[in-house]
C-alpha positions as CSV (number, residue, x, y, z in Angstrom):
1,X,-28.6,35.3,48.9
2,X,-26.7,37.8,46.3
3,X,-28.5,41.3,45.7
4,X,-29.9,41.4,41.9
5,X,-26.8,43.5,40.0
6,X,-28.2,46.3,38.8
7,X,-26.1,48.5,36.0
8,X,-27.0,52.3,36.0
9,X,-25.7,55.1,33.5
10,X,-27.2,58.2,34.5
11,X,-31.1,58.0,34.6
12,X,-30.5,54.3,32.6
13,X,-31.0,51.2,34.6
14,X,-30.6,47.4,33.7
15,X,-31.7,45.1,36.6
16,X,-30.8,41.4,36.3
17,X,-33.9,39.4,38.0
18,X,-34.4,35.8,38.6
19,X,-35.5,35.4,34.8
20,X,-35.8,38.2,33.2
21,X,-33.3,41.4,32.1
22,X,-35.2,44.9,33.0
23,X,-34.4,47.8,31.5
24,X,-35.1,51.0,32.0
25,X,-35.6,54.7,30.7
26,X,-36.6,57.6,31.8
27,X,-39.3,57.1,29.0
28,X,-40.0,53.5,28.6
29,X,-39.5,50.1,30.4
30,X,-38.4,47.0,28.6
31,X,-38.6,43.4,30.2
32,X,-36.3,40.6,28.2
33,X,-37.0,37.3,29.4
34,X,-33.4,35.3,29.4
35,X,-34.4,32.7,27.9
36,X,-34.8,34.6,24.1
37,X,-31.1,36.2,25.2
38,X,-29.0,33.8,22.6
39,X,-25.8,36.2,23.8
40,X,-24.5,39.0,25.0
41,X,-21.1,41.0,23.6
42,X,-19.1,43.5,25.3
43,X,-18.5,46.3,22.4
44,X,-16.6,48.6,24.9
45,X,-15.7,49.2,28.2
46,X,-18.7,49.9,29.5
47,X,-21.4,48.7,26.5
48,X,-22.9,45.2,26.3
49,X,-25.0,43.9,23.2
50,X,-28.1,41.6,24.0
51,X,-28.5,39.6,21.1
52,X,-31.8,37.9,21.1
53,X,-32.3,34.4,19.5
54,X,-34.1,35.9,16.5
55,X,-31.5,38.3,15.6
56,X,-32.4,41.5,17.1
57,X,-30.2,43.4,19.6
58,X,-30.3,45.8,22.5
59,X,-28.1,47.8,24.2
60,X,-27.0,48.7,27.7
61,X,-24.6,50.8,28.9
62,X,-23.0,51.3,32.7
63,X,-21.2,53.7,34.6
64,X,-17.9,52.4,34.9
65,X,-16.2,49.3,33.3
66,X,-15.6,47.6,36.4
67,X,-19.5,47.3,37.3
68,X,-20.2,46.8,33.4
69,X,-17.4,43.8,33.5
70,X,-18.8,42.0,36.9
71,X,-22.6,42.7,35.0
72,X,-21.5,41.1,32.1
73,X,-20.2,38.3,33.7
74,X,-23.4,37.8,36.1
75,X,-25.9,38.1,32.8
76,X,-23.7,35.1,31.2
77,X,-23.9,33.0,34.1
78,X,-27.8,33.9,34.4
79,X,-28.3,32.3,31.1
80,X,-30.7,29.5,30.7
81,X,-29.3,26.2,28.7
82,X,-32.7,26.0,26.8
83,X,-33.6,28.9,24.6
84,X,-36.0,30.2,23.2
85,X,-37.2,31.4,19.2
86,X,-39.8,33.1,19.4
87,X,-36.9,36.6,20.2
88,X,-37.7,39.5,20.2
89,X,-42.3,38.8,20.2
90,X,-41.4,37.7,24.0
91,X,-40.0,40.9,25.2
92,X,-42.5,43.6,26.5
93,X,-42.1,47.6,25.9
94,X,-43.8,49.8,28.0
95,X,-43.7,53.7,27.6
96,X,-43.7,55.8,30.6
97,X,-45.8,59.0,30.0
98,X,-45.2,60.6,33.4
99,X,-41.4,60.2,33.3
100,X,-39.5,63.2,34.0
101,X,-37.2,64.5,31.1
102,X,-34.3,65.1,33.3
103,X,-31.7,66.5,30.5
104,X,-34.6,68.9,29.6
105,X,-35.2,69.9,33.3
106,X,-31.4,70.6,33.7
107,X,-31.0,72.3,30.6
108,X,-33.7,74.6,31.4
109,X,-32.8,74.8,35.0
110,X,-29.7,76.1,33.5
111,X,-31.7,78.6,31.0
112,X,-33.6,80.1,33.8
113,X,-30.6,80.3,35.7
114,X,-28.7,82.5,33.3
115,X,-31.6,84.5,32.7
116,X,-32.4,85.4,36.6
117,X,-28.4,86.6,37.4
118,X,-28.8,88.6,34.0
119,X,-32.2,90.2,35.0
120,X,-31.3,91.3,38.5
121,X,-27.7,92.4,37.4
122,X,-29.3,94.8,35.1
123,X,-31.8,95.7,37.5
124,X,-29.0,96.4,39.6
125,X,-27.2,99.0,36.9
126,X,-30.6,100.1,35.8
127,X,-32.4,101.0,39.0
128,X,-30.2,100.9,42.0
129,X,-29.5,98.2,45.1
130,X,-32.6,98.7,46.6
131,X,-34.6,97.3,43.4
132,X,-32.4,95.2,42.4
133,X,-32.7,93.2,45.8
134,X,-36.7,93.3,45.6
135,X,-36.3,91.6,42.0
136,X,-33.8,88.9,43.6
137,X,-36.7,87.6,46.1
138,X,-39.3,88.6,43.4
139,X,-38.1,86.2,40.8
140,X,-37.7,83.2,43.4
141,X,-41.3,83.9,44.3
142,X,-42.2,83.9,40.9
143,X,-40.4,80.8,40.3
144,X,-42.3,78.8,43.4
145,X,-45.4,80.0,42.3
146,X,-44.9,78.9,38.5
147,X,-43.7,75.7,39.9
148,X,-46.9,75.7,41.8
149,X,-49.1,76.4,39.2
150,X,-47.6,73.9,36.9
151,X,-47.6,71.2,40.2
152,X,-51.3,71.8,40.1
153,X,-51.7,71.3,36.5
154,X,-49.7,68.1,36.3
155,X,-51.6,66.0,39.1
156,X,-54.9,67.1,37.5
157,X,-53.7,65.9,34.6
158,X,-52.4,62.8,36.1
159,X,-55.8,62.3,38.1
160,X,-57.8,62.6,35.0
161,X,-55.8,60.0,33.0
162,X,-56.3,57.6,36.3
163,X,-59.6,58.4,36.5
164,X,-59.9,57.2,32.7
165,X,-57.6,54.2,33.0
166,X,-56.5,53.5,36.3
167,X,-56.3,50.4,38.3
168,X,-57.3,50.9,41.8
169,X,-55.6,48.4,44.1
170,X,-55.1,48.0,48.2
171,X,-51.6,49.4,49.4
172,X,-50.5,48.2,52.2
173,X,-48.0,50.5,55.0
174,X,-44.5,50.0,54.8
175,X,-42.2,49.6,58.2
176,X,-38.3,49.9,58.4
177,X,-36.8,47.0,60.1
178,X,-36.9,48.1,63.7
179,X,-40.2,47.6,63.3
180,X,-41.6,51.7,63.2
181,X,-43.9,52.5,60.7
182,X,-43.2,54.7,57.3
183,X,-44.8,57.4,55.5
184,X,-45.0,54.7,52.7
185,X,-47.8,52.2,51.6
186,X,-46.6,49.4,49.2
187,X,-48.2,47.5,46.1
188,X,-47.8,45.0,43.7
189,X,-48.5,45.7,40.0
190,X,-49.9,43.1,37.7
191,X,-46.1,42.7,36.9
192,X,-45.5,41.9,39.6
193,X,-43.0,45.0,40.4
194,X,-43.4,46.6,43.9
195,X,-44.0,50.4,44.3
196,X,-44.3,52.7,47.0
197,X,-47.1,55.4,47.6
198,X,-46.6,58.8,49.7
199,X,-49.1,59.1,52.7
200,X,-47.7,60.2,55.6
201,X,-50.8,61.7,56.9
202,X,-52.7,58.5,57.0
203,X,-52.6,56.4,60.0
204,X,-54.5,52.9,58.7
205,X,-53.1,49.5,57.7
206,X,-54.1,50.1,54.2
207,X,-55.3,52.7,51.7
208,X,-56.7,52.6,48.1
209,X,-53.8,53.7,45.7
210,X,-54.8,53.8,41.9
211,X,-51.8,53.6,38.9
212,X,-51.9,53.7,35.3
213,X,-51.3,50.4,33.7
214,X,-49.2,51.7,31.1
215,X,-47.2,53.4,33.6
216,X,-47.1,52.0,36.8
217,X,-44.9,55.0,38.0
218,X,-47.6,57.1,38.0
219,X,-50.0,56.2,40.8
220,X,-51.9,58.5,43.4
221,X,-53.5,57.6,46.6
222,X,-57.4,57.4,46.1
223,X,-59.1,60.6,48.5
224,X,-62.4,61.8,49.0
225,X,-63.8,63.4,46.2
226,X,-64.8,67.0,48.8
227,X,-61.6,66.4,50.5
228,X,-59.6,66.4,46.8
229,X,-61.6,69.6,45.7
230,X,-60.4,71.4,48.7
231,X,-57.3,70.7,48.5
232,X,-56.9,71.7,44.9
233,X,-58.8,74.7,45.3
234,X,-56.9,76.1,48.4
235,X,-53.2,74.7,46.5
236,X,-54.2,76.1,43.3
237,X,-55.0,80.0,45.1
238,X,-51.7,79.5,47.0
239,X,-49.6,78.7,43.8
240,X,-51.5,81.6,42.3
241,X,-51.2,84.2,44.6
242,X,-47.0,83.3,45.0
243,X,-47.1,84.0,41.3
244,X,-48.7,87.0,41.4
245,X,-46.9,88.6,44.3
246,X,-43.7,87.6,42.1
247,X,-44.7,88.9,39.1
248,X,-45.8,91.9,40.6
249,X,-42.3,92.5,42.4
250,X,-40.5,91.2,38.8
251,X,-42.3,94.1,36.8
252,X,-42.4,97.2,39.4
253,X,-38.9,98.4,38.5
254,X,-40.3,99.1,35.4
255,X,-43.9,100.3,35.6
């Protein structure tokens, strides 16, 4: 049995399936079932067209015209004989909240980057070796501890938007083929699409993982509401206290 082809350009994936043509963003996921797919063009060497039987079009694009060519080609051949009209009302959108803006990550990756060798240069010509190594480590630990901080904030806010819309299901653990267990329990959307949930510290057959239904990317395993406190209030002191110490080592070449 053939893998399903999968075209990928950058973060972009299209994933040909048994009956359906799944694309998908780092913001949104888009299902086209092949029968409303009345064709599909090759504009360039590595962009395909989907036109739909009522008109409207998509576009994909891959990595390389070779794999765009052999996709292409695969997507044809996937095509039912028997269409249908109803177009573009069959195909189903879903946004992804929780997705991670990688080109904005990068670009300020890059930002911060800059701005760290330019503040401990000048700390450097300002103050001396001495301080200008104690602002190298401080900015890292200011940097972890931010990265903390904002860690915290983001799984609190994912919790609360599960806690609001969630859908709690049983995952079950995950072993690799020689037959030793994972860190990994799997489940089954109401899509039927397959994810994987993080829990290395749990040794049971299942555990209660809850994801949001308008993005099943974001999931978290379901804990113990005095166990959950405690480990937010003992991360959250952690994050703050690297932050501090970092901020503190940042700022005492100048005070």
């Amino acid at each position: 049995m053939l893998s399903p082809q999968i075209l990928t350009k950058g973060t972009d994936t299209a994933a040909l399936e048994a009956d359906r043509l799944v694309v998908t963003t780092p913001a949104a996921r888009k299902e086209i079932p092949l029968a409303v797919v009345q064709e599909v063009r090759r504009d360039s060497g590595t962009t395909l067209t989907v036109v739909l039987t009522d008109g409207a079009t998509h576009s994909i694009t891959g990595g390389n015209p070779t794999a765009t060519s052999l996709f292409h080609t695969a997507l044809d051949a996937a095509l039912p004989e028997e269409r249908d009209p109803a177009g573009s009302s069959l195909v189903t959108v879903e946004d992804d909240p929780g997705a991670i803006p990688w080109p904005k990550v990068f670009a300020w990756g890059a930002l911060f980057l800059a701005a760290y060798t330019g503040y401990v240069w000048w700390t450097a010509v300002a103050h001396g070796g001495a301080m200008a190594v104690l602002a190298f480590f401080a900015a890292l630990g200011t940097l972890v501890g931010l990265l903390g901080v904002l860690g915290v904030v983001v799984n609190l806010r994912d919790r609360w938007t599960l806690h609001r819309r969630g859908i709690t299901v049983r995952a079950t653990a995950d072993h690799y083929p020689n037959g030793k267990r994972s860190q990994y329990y799997k489940f089954t959307d109401t899509h039927g699409n397959e994810y994987v949930q993080h829990a290395s510290s749990n040794t049971t057959p299942h555990i209660h993982v809850v994801y949001d239904p308008r993005g099943p990317g974001r999931h978290v395993q379901k804990k113990w509401l005095p166990l959950l406190i405690t480990q937010y209030v003992f991360g959250s002191l952690a994050a703050l206290g690297a932050l501090a110490l970092g901020l503190w080592g940042v700022l005492a070449p100048y005070v």
